[in-house]
N, C-alpha and C positions, 0 to 999 in steps of 0.2 A: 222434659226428661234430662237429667246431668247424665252427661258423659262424659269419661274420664280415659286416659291414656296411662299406660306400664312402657317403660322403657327397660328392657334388662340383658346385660352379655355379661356370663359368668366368668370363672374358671376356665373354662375352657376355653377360652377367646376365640369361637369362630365365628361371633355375629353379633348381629342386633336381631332381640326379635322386640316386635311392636303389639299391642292391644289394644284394642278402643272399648270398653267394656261399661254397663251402667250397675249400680248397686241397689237392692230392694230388700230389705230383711235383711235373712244368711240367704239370698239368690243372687247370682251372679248371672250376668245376659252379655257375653262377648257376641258383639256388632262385626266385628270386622281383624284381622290379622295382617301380620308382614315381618316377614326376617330379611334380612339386609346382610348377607356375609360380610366380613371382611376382607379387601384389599389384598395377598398375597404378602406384601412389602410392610402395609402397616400391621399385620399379626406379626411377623417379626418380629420388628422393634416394639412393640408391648412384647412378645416376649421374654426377649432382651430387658427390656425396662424393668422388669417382671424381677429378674436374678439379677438388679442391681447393675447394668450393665449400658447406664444411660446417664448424661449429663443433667442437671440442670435444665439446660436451653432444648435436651430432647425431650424433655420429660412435658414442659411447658408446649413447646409442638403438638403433640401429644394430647397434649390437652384440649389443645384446640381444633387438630385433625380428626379426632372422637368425637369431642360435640358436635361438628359438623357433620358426620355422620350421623350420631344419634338424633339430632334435627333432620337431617332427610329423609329418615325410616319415620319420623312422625309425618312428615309431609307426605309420604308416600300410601302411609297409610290413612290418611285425611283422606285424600286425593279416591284411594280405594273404595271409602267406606260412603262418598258421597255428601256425608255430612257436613252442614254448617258449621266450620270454626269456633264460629262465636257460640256453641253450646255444649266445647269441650268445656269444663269446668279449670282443670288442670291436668298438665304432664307430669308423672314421677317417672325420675330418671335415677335409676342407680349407678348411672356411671360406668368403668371398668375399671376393676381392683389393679392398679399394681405392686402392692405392698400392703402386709396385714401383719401389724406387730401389736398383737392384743394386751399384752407382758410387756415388764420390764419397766424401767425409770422416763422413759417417753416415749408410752405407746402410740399407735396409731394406724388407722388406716387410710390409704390414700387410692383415690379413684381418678380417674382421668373421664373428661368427658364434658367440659364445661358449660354447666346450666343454663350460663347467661346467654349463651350464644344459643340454644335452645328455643328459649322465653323471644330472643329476639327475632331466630329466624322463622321460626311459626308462630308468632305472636298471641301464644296461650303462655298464661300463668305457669309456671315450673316450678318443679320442686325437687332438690338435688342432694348431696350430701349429709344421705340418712343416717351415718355411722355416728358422726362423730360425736352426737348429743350425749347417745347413750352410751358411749367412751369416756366423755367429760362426768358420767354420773357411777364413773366406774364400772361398769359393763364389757364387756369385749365387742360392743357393737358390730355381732353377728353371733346365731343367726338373727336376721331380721322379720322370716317368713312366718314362724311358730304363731305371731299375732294373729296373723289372717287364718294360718288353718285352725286356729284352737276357734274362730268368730265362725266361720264358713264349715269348716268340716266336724265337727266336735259332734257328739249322739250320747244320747241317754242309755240307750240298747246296747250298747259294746263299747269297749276301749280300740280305740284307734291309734295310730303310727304311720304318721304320713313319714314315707321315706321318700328325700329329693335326690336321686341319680344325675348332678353334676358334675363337674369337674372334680370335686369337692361332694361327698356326702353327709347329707345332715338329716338328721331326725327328729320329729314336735310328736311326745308323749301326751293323746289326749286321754283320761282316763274319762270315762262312763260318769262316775261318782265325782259331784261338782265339788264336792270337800278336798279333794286329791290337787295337788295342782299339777298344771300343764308346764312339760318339761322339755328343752331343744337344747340341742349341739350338733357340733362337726364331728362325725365320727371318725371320718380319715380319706382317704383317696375312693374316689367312683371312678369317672371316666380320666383324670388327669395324666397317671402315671401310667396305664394304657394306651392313650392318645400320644404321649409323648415317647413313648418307646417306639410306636406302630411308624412315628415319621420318622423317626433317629435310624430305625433300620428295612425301613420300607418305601419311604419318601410318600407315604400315604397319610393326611391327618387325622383319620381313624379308623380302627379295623373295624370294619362295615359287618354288623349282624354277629359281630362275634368271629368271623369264621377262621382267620388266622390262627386266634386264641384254642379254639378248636382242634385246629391241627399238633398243638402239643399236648404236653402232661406238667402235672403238678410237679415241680423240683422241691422236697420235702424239705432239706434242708436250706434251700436258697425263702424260701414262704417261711422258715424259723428265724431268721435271718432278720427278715421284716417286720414279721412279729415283733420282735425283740424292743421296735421303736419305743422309749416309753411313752409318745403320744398316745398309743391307742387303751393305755393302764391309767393314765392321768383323768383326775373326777372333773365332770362338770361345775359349776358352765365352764366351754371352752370349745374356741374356733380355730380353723386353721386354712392356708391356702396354698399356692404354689412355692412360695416362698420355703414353705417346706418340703411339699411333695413335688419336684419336681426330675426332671432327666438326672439331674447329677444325681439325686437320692438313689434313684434305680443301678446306676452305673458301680453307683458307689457298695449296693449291693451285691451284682454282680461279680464287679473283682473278685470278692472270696469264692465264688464258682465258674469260674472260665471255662468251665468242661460243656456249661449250660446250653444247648444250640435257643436261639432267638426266639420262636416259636413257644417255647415251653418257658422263657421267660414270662410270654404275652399272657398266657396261662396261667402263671403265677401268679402275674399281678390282679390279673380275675378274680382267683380265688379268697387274693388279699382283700381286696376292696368288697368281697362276700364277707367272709368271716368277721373280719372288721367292724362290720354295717350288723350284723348278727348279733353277736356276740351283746353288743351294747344296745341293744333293745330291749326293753322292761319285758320280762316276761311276767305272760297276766293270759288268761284263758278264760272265756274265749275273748279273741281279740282280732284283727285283720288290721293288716300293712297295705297300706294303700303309694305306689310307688309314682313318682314323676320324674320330670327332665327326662334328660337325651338318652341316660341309661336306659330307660324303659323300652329303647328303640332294639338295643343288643338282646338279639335273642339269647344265648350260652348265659351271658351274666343272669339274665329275668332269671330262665330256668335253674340255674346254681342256686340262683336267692331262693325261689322255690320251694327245694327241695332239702334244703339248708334252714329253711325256718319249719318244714312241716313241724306236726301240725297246724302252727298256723296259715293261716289264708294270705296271700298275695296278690293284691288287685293292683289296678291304678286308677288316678284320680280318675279317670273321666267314668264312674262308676258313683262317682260324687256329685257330677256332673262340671266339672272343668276338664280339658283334656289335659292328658303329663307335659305336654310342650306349654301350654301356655298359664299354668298353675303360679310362677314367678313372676314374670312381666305383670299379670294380673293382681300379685301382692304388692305391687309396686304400684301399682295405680291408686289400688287400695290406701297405702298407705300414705300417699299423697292426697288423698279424700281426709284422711285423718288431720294429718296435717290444717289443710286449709280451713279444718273444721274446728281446729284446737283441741283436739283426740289425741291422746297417746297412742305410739305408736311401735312401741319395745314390748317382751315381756319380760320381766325383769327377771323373769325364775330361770329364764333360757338364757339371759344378757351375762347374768350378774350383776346387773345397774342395782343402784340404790333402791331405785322405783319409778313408776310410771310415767314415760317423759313423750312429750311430744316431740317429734323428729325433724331433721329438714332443716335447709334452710330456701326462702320461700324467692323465688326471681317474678315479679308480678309480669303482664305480656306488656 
């Protein structure tokens, strides 16, 4: 049996999580799990690195303080699962973003985390810097995950909408009808610009179940305010990260309502990352939203999105049978199977790439 590892920390920079998972058909069989927080000190300075606020010689630190991490949440999860080494096939490692400039005269994105150190310190094959193929072919190389759920989650019986509640929210339009194609973007902030307010004025990295967020009210005019960004009016394809949505964005909203008390910002920003996430979903009946990542954890956000898309249905994946935490790491193994297989690994309708590229680049053990 091939087994395979997903390496992935979003957006939201507070970990590693790991998967040891094998592939059969469209069935997926996770073996084994491991999240790995990060450091205190080194979520920081990614950060910091994050808004531009890093040298050169930190950024390469950086690089190398990650991959050694993202090497020992493999190890650790080896170590968990019991299995023999030598019948991981390969590691995908996506790294951690700190920069995403999909636009402009030289784009690019940049991940920290490096592969080699990886490949060398668990001496399985690796496979790292998914983006950049499908950048070079014109693409926004991201999202990346719409491949795996359009192969894994996709039905003949309904249209589907895997929504990922990241840092970063993004959606892969599967329609029913195999004529239709399958369609993915970023739609705007999930847990980022929450998570980042809740420390800035809480010393908390995130309001746990919602319930801060709870204690206030929508400020109608500060949520108009937001609106207004033209990200969330701009057609696909197209991605986005911290880079835009972060503390200074919110702050910078705020100014024009000083009257705002904190609470009812946290609020606000809830019901941004709702309507946002909404709004830009194909409507098509019947249909069901199948939701993942950390978002799925906040109760208030689930239930907004709920009650904000009735009619439609709101599930989450593990009704597909992956569970919403490890739906990512898992696409990343995935797509390191692709990889080594000589399988594309984009979809070019959700990239904007040219066409069908294989991704990665490959660190042998």
């Amino acid at each position: 049996m091939d087994t395979w590892i997903g390496l992935m920390s979003g957006t939201s920079m507070d970990g590693i999580d790991a998967v040891l998972v094998s592939f059969q058909d469209k069935i997926v069989c996770i073996h084994e799990t491991h999240s790995s927080p990060y450091p205190e000190d080194l979520r920081h300075r990614l950060e910091l690195a994050s808004q531009n606020q890093a040298t050169p010689d930190e950024i390469g630190e950086l690089d190398t303080l990650t991959g050694t991490l993202f090497a020992d949440a493999a190890e650790n999860l080896i170590r968990k699962s019991g299995i023999d080494r030598s019948t991981v096939s390969a590691i995908g490692s996506h790294g951690q973003t700190l920069r995403h400039q999909p636009s402009g005269p030289g784009r690019f994105s940049l991940q920290v985390g490096n592969p080699a150190i990886i490949a060398e310190k668990t001496r399985v094959t690796t496979v790292g810097d998914f983006r950049s193929r499908d950048m070079a072919a014109g693409g926004q190389g991201a999202p990346l995950v719409p491949a795996f759920h359009k192969h894994f989650f996709g039905s003949e019986n309904e249209d589907r909408c895997i929504l990922n509640l990241g840092g970063i929210a993004n959606i892969t339009w599967i329609p029913s009808n195999p004529e239709k194609p399958v369609t993915g973007f970023d739609t705007g902030p999930a847990n980022a610009l929450m998570d980042a307010w809740c420390q800035d004025q809480t010393g908390r990295p995130f309001d746990e179940d919602g319930q801060w967020a709870e204690e206030g009210i929508v400020d109608q005019a500060l949520l108009g305010d937001m609106l207004s960004d033209a990200y969330f009016e701009r057609p696909a394809p197209k991605s986005t990260g911290k880079e835009k949505f972060n503390l200074q964005w919110v702050k910078t909203m705020v100014q024009r309502h000083p009257e705002t008390r904190p609470e009812d910002v946290q609020r606000t920003l809830l019901k941004l990352s709702v309507i946002t996430a909404v709004r830009q979903i194909p409507q098509s009946l019947p249909m069901t939203v199948y939701a993942c990542g950390g978002g799925t954890r906040n109760r208030v956000f689930m239930n907004e999105l709920s009650q904000a898309l009735t009619p439609v249905r709101l599930l989450n994946t593990a009704e597909l049978g992956i569970d919403p935490q490890w739906v990512e790491p898992t696409a990343f193994a995935w797509l390191a199977r692709q990889t080594i297989n000589g399988k594309p690994g984009n979809l070019a309708e959700a990239t904007g790439a040219s066409g069908p590229r294989i991704l990665g680049a490959i660190y042998p053990a």
